[in-house]
C-alpha positions in Angstrom: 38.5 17.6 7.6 36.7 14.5 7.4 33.1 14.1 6.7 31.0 11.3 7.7 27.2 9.9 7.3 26.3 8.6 10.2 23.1 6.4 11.1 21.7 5.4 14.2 20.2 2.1 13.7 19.4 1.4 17.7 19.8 3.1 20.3 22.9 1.5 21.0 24.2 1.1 17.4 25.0 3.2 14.0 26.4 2.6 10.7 29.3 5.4 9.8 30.3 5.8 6.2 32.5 8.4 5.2 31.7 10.6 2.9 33.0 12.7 -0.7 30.5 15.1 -1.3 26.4 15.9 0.2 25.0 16.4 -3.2 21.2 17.2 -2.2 18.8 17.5 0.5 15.2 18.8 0.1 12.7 18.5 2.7 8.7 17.3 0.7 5.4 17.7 2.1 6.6 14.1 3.9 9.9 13.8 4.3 13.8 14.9 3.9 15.8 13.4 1.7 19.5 13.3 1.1 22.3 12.2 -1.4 25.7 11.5 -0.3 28.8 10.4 -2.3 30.4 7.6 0.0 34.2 6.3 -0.9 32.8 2.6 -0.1 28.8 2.7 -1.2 29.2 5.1 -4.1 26.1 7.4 -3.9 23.7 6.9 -1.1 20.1 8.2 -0.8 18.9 8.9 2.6 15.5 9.3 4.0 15.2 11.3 7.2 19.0 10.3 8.0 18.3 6.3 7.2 19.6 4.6 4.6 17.1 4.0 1.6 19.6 3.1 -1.2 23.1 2.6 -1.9 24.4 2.1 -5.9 27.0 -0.5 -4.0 24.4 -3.2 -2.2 20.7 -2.0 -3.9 20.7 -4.9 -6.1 20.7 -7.3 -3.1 17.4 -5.8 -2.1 16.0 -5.4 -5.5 16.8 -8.8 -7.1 15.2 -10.2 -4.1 12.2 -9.0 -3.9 11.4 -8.8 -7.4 12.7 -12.4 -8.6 11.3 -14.9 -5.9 7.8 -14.4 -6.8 8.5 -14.4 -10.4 10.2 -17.9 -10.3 7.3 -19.3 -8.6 4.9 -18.1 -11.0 6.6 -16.9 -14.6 3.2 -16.0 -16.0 2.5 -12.9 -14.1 1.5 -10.4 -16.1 0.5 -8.1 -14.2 1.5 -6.1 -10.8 1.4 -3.7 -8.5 4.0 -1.8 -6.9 4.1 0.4 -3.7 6.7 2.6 -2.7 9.6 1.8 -4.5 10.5 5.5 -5.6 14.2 4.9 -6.4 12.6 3.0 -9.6 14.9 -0.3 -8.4 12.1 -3.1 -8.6 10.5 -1.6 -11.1 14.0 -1.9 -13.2 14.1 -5.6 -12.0 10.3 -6.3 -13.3 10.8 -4.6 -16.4 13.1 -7.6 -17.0 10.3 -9.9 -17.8 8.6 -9.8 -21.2 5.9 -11.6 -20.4 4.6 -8.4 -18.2 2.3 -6.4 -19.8 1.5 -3.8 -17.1 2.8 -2.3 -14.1 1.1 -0.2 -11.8 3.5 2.0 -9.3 2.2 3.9 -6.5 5.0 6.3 -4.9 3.3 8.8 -2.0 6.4 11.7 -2.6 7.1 12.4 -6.2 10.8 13.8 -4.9 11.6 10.6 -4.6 11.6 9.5 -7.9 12.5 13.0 -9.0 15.7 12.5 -7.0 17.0 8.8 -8.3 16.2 10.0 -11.7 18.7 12.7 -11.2 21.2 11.0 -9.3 20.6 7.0 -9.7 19.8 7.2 -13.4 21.3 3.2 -13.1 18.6 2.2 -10.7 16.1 4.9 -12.0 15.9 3.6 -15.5 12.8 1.8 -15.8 10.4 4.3 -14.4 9.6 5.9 -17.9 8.9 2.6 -19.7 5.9 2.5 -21.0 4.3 -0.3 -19.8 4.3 1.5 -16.1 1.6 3.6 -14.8 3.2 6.2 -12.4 0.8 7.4 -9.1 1.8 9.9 -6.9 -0.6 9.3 -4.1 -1.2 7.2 -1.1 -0.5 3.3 -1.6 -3.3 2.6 1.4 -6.3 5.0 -0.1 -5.0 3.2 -3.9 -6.1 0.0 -2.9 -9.4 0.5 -1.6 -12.4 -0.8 -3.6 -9.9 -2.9 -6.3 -10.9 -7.1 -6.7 -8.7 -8.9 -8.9 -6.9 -7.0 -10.6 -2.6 -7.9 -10.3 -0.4 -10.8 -10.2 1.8 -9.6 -8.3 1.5 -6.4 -5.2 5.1 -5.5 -3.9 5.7 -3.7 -1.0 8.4 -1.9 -1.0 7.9 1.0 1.6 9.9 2.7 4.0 9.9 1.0 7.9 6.7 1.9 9.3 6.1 5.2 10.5 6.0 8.6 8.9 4.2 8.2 5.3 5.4 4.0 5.6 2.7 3.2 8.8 -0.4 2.5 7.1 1.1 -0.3 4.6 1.9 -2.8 7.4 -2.3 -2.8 8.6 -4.5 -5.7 8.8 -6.4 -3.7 6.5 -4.3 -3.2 4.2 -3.0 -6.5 3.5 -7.0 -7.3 3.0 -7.4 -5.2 0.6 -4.4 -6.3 -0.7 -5.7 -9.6 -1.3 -8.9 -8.9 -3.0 -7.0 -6.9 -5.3 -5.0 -10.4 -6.4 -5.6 -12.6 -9.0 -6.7 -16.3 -8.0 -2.9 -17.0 -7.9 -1.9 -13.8 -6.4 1.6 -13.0 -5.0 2.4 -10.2 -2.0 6.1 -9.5 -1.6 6.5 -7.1 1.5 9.9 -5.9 3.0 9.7 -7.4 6.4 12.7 -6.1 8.7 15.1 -7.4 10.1 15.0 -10.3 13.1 18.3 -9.0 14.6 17.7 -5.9 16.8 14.5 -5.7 18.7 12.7 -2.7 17.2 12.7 -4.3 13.9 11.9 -7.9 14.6 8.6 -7.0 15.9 7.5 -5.5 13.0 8.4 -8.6 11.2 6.6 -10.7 14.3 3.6 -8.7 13.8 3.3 -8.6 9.9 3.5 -12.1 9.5 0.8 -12.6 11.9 -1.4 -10.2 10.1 -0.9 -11.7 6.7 -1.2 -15.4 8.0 -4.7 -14.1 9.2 -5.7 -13.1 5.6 -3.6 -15.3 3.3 -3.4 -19.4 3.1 -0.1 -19.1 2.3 2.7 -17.3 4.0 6.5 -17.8 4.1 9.2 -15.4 5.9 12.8 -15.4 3.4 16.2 -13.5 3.7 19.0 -12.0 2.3 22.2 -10.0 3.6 22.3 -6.5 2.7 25.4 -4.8 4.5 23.4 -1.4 4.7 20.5 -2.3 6.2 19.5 -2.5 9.9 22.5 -5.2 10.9 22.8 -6.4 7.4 20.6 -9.3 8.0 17.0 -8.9 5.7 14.2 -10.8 5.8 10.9 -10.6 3.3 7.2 -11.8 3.4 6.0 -14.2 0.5 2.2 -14.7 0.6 0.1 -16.1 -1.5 -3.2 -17.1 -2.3 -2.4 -20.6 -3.9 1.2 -21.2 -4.7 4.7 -22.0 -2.3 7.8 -20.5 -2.9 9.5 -23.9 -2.3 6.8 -26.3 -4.0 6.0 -24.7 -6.8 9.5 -22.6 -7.6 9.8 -23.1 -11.3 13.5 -23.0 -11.8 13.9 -24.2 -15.3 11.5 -22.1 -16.4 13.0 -19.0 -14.9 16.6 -19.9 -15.7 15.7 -20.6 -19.1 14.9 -17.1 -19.5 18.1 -16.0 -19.4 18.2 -13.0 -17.4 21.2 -11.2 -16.1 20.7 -10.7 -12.1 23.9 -9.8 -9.6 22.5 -11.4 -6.4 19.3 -13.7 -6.9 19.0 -17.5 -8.8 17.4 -20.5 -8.2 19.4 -21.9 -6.0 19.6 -19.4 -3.4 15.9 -19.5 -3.4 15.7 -22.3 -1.9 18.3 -21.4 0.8 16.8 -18.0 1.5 13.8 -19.6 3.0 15.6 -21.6 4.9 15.9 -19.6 8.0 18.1 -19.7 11.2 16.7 -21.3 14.2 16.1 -18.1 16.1 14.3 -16.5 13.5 11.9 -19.4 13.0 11.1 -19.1 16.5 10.6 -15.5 16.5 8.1 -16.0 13.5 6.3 -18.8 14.5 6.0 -18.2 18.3 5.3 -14.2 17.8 8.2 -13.4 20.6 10.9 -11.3 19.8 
C-alpha cells in the first residue's frame, strides 16, 4: 500500500507527496502538528495538514527572509523574531557576528519542541545564547515597546488560527515603534498566484505602506508553498533594499548560504508585471 500526504492548497488544487513513514502528530492548545518522512522532501512538518517545512526546499524560505535585510543594513544588532518555531531564521541570523541579541517569540512551544526532535539541522540555533526564547503571543509582545530592534521578522503561519492577529494595522504600528531609527520589517507575504492568498499580500502591503515610508514587495520560488511562487514584505523606516543594498559589505563576510546572494537581490524585487499590478492597484 502506498501512502501519501496530501494538501489542499485551493479549492481546486493540492500538492501530493508520497510518503515513508508519519513520525508524529500531537494536537497543542492551538494547533496539530505532523511529521512525515517524504521520498522527495525528506522530513516534512505539517501544521493543521499545510505545509510548514520541508528539510529539501526550507532554505529557500529561510535564506530569504533572513539575508535581504541584512545586506541592506550589515550593522544590525539587534532583532526580533515572531513565529519562526522550526528555529530556521533564527539559524540564518545566528550567522552574523555582528548580532548581539535576538529576541524570538513562538505562541506553541510544540513547535520548537518538535523541530528540535526531528529537524535538529534547522533547529540548531534555538539554544544559542545570544536568543531569548518566549512562548507567548507575538501581538500582546509588542505592545508598549519603542525602539528597541533592528530588525522584526515575521515569520508566522497564513493568517488565521493563532497567525490572524500578526497581519493587523495594529500590529505593524506597533511594530514600528518598536524599530530603531533605521528599522527593518521582513513579513512572509503570500503568494500572488491563487486568489485566497494574493489578497492577503494586497491587503498587507496596504497596511504597512500606511505606517512605513518605505515598503517594497520581493520573491522567491519555493516548490512547497502555495504554487511555488513566494513573495515577502521589506519595510523600512529609512533605507531601500535596492539603493542602499550593501553587497560588498555582505559578500565580504563570507557566509555560506544555499539560495540567497547579492545578485539575486536585486532580481527578487524585480517583480512580474501581474504582480506589480496586483500590489500597486490593491486588485487581485
Amino acid at each position: 500500500m502506498e501512502l501519501w500526504y496530501t494538501e489542499e492548497q485551493t479549492e481546486h488544487v493540492r500538492l501530493s507527496l508520497k510518503v515513508k513513514e508519519h513520525l508524529f502528530s500531537a494536537k497543542s492548545d492551538f494547533q496539530t502538528v505532523d511529521v512525515l518522512d517524504t521520498y522527495e522532501y525528506g522530513r516534512l512538518m505539517t501544521i493543521d495538514g499545510l505545509v510548514m517545512v520541508t528539510e529539501k526546499d526550507e532554505f529557500v524560505y529561510h535564506d530569504m527572509i533572513v539575508h535581504t535585510s541584512m545586506a541592506v543594513n550589515t550593522n544590525i544588532k539587534t532583532a526580533l523574531i515572531i513565529g519562526g518555531g522550526d528555529g530556521g531564521t533564527a539559524r540564518e541570523i545566528m550567522k552574523y557576528k555582528n548580532i548581539e541579541h535576538v529576541d524570538m517569540v513562538e505562541i506553541d512551544k510544540l513547535v520548537c519542541d518538535i523541530s528540535r526532535e526531528f529537524f535538529p539541522a534547522i533547529s540548531s540555533e534555538l539554544s544559542n545564547h545570544r536568543l531569548s526564547l518566549y512562548y507567548e503571543d507575538g501581538v500582546a509582545f509588542m505592545k508598549n515597546k519603542e525602539n528597541i530592534y533592528d530588525l522584526i521578522i515575521i515569520d508566522s503561519t497564513d493568517p488565521i488560527g493563532p497567525g490572524e492577529g500578526l497581519f493587523t494595522t495594529e500590529f505593524y504600528s506597533d511594530c514600528f515603534k518598536a524599530l530603531t531609527k533605521d528599522g527593518i520589517l521582513i513579513n512572509q507575504n503570500e503568494s500572488p498566484v491563487y486568489d485566497q492568498f494574493a489578497k492577503e499580500a494586497v491587503r498587507a502591503n496596504q497596511k504597512l505602506k500606511k505606517i512605513f515610508p518605505i515598503v517594497k514587495v520581493y520573491q522567491a520560488q519555493i516548490p512547497t508553498y502555495p504554487s511555488g511562487y513566494w513573495l515577502f514584505g521589506f519595510a523600512s523606516k529609512t533605507l531601500d533594499p535596492l539603493k542602499d543594498l550593501k553587497a560588498d559589505d555582505w559578500n565580504n563576510l563570507g557566509l555560506k548560504t544555499k539560495y540567497y546572494n547579492t545578485d539575486l537581490h536585486l532580481g527578487a524585487f524585480a517583480l512580474p508585471n501581474y504582480v506589480k499590478e496586483k500590489i500597486e492597484n490593491g486588485n487581485v
